[in-house]
C-alpha positions as CSV (number, residue, x, y, z in Angstrom):
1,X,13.4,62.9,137.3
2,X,10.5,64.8,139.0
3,X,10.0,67.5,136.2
4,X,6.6,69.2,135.6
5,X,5.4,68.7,132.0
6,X,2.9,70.2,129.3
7,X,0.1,67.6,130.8
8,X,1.1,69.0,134.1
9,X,-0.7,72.4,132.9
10,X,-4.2,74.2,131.2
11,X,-2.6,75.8,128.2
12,X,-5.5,77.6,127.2
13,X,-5.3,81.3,126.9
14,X,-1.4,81.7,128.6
15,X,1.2,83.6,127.2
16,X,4.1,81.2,127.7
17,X,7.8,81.8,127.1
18,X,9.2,78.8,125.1
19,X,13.2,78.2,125.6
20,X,14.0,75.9,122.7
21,X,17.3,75.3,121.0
22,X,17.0,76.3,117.0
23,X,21.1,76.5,117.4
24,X,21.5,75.2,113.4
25,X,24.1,74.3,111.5
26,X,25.5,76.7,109.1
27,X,26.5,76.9,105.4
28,X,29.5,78.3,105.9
29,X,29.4,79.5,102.1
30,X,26.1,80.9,102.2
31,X,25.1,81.5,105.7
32,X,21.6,79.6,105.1
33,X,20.2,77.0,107.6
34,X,22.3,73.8,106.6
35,X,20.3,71.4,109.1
36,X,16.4,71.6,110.2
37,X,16.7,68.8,113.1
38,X,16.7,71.3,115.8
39,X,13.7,73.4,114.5
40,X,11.3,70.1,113.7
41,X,12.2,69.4,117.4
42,X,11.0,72.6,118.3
43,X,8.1,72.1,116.4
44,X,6.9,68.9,118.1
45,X,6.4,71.4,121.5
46,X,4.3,74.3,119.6
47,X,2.0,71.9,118.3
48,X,1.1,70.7,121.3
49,X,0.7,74.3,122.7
50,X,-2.9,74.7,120.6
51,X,-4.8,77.9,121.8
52,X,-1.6,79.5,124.2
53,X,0.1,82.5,123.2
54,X,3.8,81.5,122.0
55,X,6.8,83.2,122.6
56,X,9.3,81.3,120.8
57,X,13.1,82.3,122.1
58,X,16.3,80.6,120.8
59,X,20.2,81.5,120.6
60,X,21.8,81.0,117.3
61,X,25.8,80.5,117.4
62,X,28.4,82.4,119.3
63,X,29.4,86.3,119.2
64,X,32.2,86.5,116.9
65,X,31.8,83.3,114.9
66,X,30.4,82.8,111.6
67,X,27.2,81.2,112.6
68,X,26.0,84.1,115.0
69,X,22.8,85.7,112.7
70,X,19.3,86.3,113.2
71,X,16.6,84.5,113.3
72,X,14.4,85.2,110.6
73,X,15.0,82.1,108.5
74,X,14.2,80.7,111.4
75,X,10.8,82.0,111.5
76,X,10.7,81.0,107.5
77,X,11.8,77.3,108.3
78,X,9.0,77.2,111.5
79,X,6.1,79.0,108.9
80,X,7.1,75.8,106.9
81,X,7.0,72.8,109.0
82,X,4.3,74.1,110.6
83,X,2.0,75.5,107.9
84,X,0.9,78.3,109.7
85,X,2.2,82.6,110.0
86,X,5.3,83.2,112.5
87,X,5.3,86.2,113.8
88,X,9.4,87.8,114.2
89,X,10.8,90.2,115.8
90,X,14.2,92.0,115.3
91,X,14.1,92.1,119.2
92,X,15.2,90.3,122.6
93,X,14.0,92.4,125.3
94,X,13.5,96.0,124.6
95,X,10.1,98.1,123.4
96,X,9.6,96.7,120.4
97,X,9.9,92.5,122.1
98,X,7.4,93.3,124.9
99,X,4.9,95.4,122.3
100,X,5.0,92.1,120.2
101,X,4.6,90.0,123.3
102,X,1.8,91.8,124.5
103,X,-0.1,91.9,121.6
104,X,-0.4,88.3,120.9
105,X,-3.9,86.6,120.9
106,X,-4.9,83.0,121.3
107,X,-2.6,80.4,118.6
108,X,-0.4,82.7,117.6
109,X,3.6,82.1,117.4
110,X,6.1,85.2,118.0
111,X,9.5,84.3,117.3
112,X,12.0,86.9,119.4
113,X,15.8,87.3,117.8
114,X,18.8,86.0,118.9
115,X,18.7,85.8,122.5
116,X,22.5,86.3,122.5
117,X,21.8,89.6,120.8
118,X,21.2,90.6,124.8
119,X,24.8,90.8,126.3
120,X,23.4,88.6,129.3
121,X,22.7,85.6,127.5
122,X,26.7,85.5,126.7
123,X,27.4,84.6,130.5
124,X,26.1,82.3,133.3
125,X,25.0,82.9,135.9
126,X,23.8,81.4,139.6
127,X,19.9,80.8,139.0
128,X,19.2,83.6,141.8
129,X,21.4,85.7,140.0
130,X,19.9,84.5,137.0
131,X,16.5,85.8,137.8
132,X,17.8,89.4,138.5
133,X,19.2,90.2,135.1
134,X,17.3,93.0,133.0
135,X,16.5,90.1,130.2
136,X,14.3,88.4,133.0
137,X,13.0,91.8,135.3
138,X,11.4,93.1,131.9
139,X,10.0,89.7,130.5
140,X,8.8,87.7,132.7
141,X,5.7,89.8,133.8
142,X,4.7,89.2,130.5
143,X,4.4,85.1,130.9
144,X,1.9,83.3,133.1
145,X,4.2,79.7,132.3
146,X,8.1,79.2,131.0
147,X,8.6,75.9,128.7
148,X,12.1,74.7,128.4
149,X,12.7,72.6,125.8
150,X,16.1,73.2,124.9
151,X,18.4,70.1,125.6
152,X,20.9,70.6,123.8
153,X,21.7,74.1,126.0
154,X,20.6,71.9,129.5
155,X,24.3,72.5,130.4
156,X,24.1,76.2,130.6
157,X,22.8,78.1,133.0
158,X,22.4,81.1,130.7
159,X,19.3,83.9,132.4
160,X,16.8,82.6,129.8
161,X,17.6,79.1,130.6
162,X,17.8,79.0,134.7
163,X,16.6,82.6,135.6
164,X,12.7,82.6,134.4
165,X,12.0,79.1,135.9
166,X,12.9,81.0,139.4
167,X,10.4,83.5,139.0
168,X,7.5,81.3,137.0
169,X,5.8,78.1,136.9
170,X,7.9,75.9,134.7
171,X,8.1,72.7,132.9
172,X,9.6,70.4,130.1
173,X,8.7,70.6,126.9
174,X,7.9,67.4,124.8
175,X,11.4,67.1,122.8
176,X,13.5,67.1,126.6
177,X,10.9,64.7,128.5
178,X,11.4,62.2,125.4
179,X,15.3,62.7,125.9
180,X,15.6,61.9,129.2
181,X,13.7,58.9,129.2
182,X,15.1,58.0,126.2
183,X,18.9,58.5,127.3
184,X,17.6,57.0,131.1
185,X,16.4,53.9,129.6
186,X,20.0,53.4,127.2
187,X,22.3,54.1,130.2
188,X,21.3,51.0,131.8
189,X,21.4,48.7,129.3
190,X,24.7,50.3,127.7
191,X,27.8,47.3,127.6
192,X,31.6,47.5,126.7
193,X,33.4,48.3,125.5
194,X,32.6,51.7,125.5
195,X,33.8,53.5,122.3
196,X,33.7,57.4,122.1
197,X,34.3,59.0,118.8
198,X,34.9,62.9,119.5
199,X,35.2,65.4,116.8
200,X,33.9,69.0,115.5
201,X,35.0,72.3,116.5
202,X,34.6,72.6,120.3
203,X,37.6,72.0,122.4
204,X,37.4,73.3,125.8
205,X,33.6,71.1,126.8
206,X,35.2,68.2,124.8
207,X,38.2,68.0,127.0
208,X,36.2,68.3,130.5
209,X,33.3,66.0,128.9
210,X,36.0,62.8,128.5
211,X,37.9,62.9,131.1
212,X,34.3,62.2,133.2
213,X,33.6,59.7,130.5
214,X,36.7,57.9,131.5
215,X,36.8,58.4,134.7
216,X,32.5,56.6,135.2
217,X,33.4,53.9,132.7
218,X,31.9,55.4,129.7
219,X,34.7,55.7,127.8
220,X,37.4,52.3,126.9
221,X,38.6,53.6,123.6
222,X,38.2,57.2,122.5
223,X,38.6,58.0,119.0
224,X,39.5,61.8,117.8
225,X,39.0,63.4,115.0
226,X,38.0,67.1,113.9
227,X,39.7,70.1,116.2
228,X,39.9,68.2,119.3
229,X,42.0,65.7,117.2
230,X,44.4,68.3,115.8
231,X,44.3,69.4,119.6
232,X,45.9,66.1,120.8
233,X,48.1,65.3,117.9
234,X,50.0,68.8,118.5
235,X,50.1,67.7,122.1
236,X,51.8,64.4,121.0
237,X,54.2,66.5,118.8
238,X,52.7,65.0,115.4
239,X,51.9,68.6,114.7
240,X,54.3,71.1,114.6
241,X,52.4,74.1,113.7
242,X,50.0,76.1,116.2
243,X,46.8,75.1,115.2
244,X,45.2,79.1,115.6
245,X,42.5,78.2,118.3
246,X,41.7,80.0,121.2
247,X,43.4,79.4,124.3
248,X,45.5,77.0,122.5
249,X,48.2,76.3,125.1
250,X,45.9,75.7,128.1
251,X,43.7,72.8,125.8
252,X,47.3,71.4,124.4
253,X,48.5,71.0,128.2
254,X,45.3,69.5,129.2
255,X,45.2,67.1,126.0
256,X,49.1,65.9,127.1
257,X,48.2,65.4,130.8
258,X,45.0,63.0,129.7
259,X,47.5,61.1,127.7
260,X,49.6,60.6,130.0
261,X,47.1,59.7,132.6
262,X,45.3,57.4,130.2
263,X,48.0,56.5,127.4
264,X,46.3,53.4,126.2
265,X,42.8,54.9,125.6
266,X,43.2,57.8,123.1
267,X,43.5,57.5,119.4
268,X,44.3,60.2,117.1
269,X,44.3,60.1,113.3
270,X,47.5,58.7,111.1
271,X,46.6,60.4,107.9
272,X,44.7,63.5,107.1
273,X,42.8,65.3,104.2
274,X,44.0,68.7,103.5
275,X,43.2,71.4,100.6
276,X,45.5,71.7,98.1
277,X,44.4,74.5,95.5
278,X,40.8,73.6,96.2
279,X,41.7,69.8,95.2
280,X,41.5,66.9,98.0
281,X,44.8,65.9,99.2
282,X,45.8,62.9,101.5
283,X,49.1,62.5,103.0
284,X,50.2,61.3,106.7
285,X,50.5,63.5,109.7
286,X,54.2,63.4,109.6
287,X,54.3,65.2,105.9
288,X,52.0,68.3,107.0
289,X,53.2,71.7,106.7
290,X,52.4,74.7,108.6
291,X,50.6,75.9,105.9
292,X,48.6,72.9,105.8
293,X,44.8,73.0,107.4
294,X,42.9,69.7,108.2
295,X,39.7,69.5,106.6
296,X,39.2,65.5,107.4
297,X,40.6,62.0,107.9
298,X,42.6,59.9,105.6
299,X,41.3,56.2,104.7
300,X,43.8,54.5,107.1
301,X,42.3,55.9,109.7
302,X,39.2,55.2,109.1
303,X,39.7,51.7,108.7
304,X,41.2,51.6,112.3
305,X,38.3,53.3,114.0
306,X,36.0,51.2,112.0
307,X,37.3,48.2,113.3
308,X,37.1,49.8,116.8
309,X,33.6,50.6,116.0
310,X,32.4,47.7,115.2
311,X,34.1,45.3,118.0
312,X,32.3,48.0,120.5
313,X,29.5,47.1,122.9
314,X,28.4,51.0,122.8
315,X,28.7,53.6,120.6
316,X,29.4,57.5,121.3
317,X,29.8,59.8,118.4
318,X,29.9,63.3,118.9
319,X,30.6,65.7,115.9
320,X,32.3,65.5,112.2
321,X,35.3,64.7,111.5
322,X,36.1,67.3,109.2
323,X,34.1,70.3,106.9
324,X,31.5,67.4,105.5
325,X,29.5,70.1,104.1
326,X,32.2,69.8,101.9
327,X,31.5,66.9,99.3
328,X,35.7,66.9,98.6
329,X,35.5,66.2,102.9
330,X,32.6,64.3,103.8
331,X,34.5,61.0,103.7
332,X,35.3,60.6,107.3
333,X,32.4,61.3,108.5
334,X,29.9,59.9,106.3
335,X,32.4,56.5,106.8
336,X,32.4,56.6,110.9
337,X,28.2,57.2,110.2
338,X,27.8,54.1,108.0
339,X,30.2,52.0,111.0
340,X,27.9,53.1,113.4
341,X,25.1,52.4,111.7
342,X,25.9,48.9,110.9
343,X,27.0,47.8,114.8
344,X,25.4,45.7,116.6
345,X,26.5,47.9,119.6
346,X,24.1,50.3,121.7
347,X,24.3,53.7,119.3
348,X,24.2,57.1,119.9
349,X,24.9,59.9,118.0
350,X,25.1,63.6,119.3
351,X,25.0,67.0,117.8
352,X,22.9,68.9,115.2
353,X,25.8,68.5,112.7
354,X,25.8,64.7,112.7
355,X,21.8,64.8,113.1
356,X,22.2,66.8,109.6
357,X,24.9,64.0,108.5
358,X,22.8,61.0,109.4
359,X,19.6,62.2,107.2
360,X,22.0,63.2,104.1
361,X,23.7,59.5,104.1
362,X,20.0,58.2,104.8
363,X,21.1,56.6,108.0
364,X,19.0,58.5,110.5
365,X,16.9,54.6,111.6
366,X,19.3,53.0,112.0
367,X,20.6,54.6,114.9
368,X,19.7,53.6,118.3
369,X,19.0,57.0,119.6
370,X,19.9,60.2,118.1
371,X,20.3,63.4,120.0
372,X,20.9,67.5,118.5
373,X,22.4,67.9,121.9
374,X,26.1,67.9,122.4
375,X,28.2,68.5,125.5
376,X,24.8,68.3,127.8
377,X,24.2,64.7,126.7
378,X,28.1,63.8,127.4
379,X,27.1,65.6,131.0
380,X,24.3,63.6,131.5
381,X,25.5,60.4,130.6
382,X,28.8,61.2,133.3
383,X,25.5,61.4,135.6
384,X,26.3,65.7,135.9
385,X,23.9,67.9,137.0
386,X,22.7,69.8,134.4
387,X,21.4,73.4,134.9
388,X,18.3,73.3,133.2
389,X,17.2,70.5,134.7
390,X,17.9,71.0,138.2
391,X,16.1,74.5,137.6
392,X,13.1,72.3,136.5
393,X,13.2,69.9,139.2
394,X,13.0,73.5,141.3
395,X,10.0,74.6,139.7
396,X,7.9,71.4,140.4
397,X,9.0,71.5,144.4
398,X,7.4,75.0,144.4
399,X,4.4,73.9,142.2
């Protein structure tokens, strides 16, 4: 792609605005930082930034979920891996941000709050449009250069994501330029059959994201698990009970119409693992109750996507199959990472959960290429346009 990078521009002295994505994983028990992957990758950029001024901005979950917080572990976990003071602010855009901002001097890293903390960041927007919203009118006199480096949020066109590149010189950071090469270079050696294993919490992207993957010949068998499982088994009937998602009935209805457009390409787990009185329980699909809430897969299915796995020419696997923070309900998922890892298939695994997975099971090399990003690497591997990198491809036609 014809992108502008780091190499592209004298560093020395600038106050740049760095877009990463420190989007971690959550202990859902004790709120702390469950998985660093996103946060080294970020490092990797503000190394190379040396003597710049660096404005570090991130998002951290979704309004109204457990995971939306601050950012000041954050700023711990970056003062670790990178041995040096991070300054933080309790700030997006207002008085206290741009005070911070302003006062910087040469090497030194301020880390702004959640950028969803700004009610703009919650919404998308056209990049013009982008580039009028208050979060960029106040900042971006502040930055001579915006770095985006945030991958895994390359499907979003989000103000702090498309909107500063249309008012300042912009470019990739290191962790984005490595990916797309990277991801380049596997799509056109990738060979069926073309297995997709699909799990986690996200529904809506999911069920957009593989319908393309079918549709480009990315996809010959696709193996569910997680929500997006229990989405499609209550769409076969298999589950009885509303599942207590949002906009439940639209993603059911679109689950049914892919099978039935594509009836011999989904799979969908035969047994489950619930919790019973805090104790592990396994039983078949056909035995839950309504009471019941699936916390991972049952060993039958496992073996069958296992097999699938491992007769597969390439390898997608995108999210845990169940709460594997969880010891009692790590076995799907640490079982689907260990048949990955031992294919002889093209492999690649997506998502800062299953980043966090693969280094816990000790699996991370053996992994053809491994990715935090989520729905903007099923995009780009459908050949979608991503937003962020069509408003970097911008910014190096006007450089």
């Amino acid at each position: 792609m014809n992108i502008l990078t780091l190499d592209s521009f004298d560093l020395r002295g600038k106050t740049v605005f760095l877009r990463v994505d420190m989007n971690c994983p959550m202990d859902p028990t004790t709120m702390k930082i469950a998985g660093l992957g996103r946060i080294e990758e970020a490092c990797e950029t503000i190394r190379c930034l040396g003597d710049a001024k660096v404005v570090v901005a991130s998002h951290q979950g979704r309004v109204g979920n457990r995971d939306y917080t601050g950012m000041r572990e954050h700023a711990l976990a970056l003062e670790d891996l990178l041995g040096k003071k991070i300054k933080y602010v309790e700030d997006t855009i207002g008085q206290a941000a741009q005070k911070e901002i302003k006062s910087l001097h040469n090497g030194e890293i301020l880390l702004l709050d959640n950028l969803r903390l700004c009610a703009e960041e919650n919404y998308e927007f056209s990049p013009k449009a982008a580039a009028k919203t208050i979060m960029v009118r106040r900042l971006a006199g502040l930055f001579d250069l915006c770095i985006l480096d945030s991958f895994p949020s390359a499907h979003r066109s989000h103000p702090s994501i498309v909107g500063f590149p249309q008012v300042l010189p912009a470019c990739a950071g290191r962790s984005v330029e490595r990916e797309v090469r990277r991801l380049d270079e596997i799509i056109t050696v990738a060979k069926a059959p073309h297995v997709i294993v699909l799990g986690g919490s996200k529904v809506g992207d999911r069920l957009e994201s593989v319908k393309m993957l079918i549709r480009t010949g990315r996809a010959d068998h696709v193996l569910l698990t997680g929500v997006i499982g229990n989405v499609f088994m209550r769409a076969q009937g298999r589950i009885k009970s509303p599942l207590g998602i949002k906009h439940e009935d639209e993603a059911v209805a679109k689950a049914h119409a892919l099978i039935g457009e594509y009836p011999d390409v989904f799979s969908t787990p035969v047994d489950v693992a619930v919790d019973h009185a805090g104790r592990r329980v396994e039983m078949d699909v056909r035995e839950l109750d309504r009471d019941d809430k699936i916390l991972d897969l049952g060993p039958k299915t496992v073996r069958h996507y296992s097999r699938l796995i491992a007769g597969a020419g390439t390898v997608f696997i995108s999210g845990p199959a169940g709460l594997f923070e969880n010891e009692q309900f790590s076995f799907g998922t640490k079982s689907l990472l260990e048949g990955v890892a031992s294919s002889i298939a093209t492999t690649i695994v997506s998502g800062g959960h299953l980043t966090s997975a693969l280094k816990r099971y000790g699996l991370i090399d053996k992994i053809d290429h491994v990715s935090t990003a989520g729905g903007a690497l099923v995009l780009y591997l459908t050949g979608q346009r991503l937003p962020m990198m069509e408003a970097l491809e911008d910014a190096a036609r006007r450089h």
